[in-house]
N, C-alpha and C positions, 0 to 999 in steps of 0.2 A: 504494500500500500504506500506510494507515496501523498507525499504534503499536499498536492494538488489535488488528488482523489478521498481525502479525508476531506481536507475542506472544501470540496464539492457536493459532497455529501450532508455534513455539516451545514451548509450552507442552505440548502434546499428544501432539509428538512424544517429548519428554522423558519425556512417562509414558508411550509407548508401547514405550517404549526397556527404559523398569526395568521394565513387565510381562513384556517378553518373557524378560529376563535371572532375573526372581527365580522365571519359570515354570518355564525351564530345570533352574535348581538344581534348584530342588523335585522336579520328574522324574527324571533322573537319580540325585538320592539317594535314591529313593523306590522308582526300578525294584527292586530286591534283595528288595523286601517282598511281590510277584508271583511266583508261578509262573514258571519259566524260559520255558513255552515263552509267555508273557505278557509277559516280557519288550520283547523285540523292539516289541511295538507301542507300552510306554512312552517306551523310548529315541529313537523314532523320534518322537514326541508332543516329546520334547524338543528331538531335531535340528531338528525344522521352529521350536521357539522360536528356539534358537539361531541358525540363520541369519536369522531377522528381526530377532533381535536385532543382527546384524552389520550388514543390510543399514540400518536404523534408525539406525545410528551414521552412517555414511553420509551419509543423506538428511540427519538434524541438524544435520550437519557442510556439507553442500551448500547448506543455509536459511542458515545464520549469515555464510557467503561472500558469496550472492549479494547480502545484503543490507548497510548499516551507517549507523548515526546520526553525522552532521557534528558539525562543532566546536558548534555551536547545539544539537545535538540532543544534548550531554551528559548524564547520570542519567537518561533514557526521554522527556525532553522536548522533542515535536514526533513528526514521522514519520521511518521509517527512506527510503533510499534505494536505489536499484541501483546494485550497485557494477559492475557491468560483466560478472562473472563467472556463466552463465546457471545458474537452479536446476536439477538432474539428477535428472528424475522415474527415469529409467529404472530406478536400484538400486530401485523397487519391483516394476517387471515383472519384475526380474530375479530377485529373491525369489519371487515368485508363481510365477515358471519352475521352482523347483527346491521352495519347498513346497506349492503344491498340489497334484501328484501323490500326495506324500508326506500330505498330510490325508489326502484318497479312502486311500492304503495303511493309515496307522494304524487306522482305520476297518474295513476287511479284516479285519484281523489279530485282533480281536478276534471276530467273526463264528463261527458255526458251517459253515465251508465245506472242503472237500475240498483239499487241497493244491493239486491241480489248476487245481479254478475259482478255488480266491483267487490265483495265481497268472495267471491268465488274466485275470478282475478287473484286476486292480491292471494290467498292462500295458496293456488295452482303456481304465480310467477314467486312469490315466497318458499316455497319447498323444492321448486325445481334451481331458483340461484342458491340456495343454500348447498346444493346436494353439487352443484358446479363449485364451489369454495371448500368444500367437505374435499373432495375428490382433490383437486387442485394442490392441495398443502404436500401431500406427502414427493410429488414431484419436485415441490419447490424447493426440499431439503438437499438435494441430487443438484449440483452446480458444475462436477466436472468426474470424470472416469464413466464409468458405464450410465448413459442416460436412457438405457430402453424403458426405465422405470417412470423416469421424467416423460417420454412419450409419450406414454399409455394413459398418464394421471389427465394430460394436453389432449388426447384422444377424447376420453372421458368429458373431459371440462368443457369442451369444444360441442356437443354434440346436447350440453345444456345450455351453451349458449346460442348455439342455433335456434333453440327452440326460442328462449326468449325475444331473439329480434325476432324471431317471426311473428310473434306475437306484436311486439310492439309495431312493427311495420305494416301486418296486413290483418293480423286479428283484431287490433285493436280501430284498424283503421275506419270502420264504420262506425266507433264512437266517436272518431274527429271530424268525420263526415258530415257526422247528425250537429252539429255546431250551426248556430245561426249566421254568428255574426264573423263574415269571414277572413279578418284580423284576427280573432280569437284562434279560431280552427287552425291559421298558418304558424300561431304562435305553440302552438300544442303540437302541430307537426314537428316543428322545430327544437321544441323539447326533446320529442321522441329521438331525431333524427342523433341529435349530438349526443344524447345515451346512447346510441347503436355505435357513432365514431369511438367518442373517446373512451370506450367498452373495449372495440376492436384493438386498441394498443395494449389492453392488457397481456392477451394470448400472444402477441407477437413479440414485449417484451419477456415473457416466458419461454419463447424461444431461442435468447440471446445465446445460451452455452451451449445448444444444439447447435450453433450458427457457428462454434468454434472461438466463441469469449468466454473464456475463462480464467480464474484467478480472481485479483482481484479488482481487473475491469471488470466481469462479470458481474460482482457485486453493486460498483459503480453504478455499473447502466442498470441494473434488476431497480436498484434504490429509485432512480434520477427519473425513470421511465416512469414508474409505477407514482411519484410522487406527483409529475405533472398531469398524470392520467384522473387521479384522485381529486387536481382541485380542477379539473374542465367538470368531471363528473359526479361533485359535490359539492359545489362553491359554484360553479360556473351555473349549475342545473339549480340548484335551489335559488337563484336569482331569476330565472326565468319562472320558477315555479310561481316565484311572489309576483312577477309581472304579470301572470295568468290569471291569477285572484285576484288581483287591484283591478284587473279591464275587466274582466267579468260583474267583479261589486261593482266598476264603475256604467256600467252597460245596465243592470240592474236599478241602480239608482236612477240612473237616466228615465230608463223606459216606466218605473212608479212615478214618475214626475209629470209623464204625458197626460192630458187630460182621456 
């Protein structure tokens, strides 16, 4: 590990830490300016901040252990070291365990669907991304020597996450369809659309050490990747969520107004 790729890392995570946390606020103080029953999918836009934000603290705290500069390596000069104490990827799968259910919910929530099916929804897209991050983890352990094992977990993971764009893309698309107001509808696509992108770099930086990075760029880019991926698709999406609610309460309020 050199100096450059500690503090790259280091680096990244720290701002992924204060996006998640100044997302939160924002959300939260912001729900009350929504429709009540809009509500719900902001607060929830922010819980998913808030626990990456937790889990974030975590992992930052896990980097600056495993690593530390010698008596030589005073004021950043040279490289950092292993201190013996191994880095703990898992506080991210364990994040992804409990928000991306909660994405696919938020997402729901704003929808034009039947009590019913969003509730059907959200349990169906809830157990199928769980059983993709379930499956996923023991792959991620596997970064260099035999990765048949790593493929298989990718194989697996891949084939729940097909299901879910499919969903979002063409199952769902008859509840964006049914939308009146048709700024609404293209903002809810929109939603959809950049859950499906910044989703797709997940698996492909899962890929990295298949691709012949190993060591610890491998690490590097697994961190860098997955850190950028996290705030398009929990920071980046819960913004759009709240702009979903506010035109909606706003389109509502309007339309009680008409004589």
């Amino acid at each position: 590990m050199t100096d450059g790729q500690f503090q790259l890392v280091y680096n990244i995570l720290s701002f992924s830490l204060a996006s998640m946390m100044a997302t939160t606020l924002f959300l939260w103080m912001r729900a009350p300016a929504v429709n009540a029953k809009y509500q719900s999918a902001v607060i929830i836009s922010g819980l998913v901040t808030f626990i990456a934000a937790y889990h974030y603290m975590r992992i930052f705290n896990s980097w600056t252990e495993a690593y530390t500069y010698g008596e030589k390596n005073v004021g950043g000069v040279g490289d950092p070291v292993m201190t013996g104490v191994p880095f703990n990827d898992a506080y991210r799968y364990m994040d992804w365990l409990l928000t991306v259910p909660l994405l696919l919910i938020e997402i729901i929530l704003v929808m034009k669907l039947s009590p019913e099916e969003a509730s059907s929804r959200s349990w169906t897209l809830g157990v199928v991304s769980a059983m993709m991050i379930i499956v996923g983890y023991p792959g991620e352990l596997i970064v260099e020597g035999n990765l048949g094992t790593r493929w298989m977990c990718w194989f697996f993971s891949m084939m729940c996450f097909m299901y879910i764009v499919y969903t979002l893309l063409v199952g769902l698309s008859g509840a964006t369809n049914a939308e009146t107001d048709p700024k609404i509808a293209s903002m809810i696509g929109s939603a959809q659309l950049v859950t499906v992108i910044s989703w797709c770099t997940y698996p492909l930086v899962y890929l990295f050490p298949m691709m012949g990075v190993s060591g610890a760029s491998a690490v590097v880019a697994i961190q860098v990747g997955y850190c950028v991926s996290d705030i398009i698709s929990k920071c980046g999406l819960g913004l759009m969520i709240y702009q979903i609610t506010k035109a909606k309460s706003d389109l509502e309020k309007s339309s009680a107004l008409l004589p």
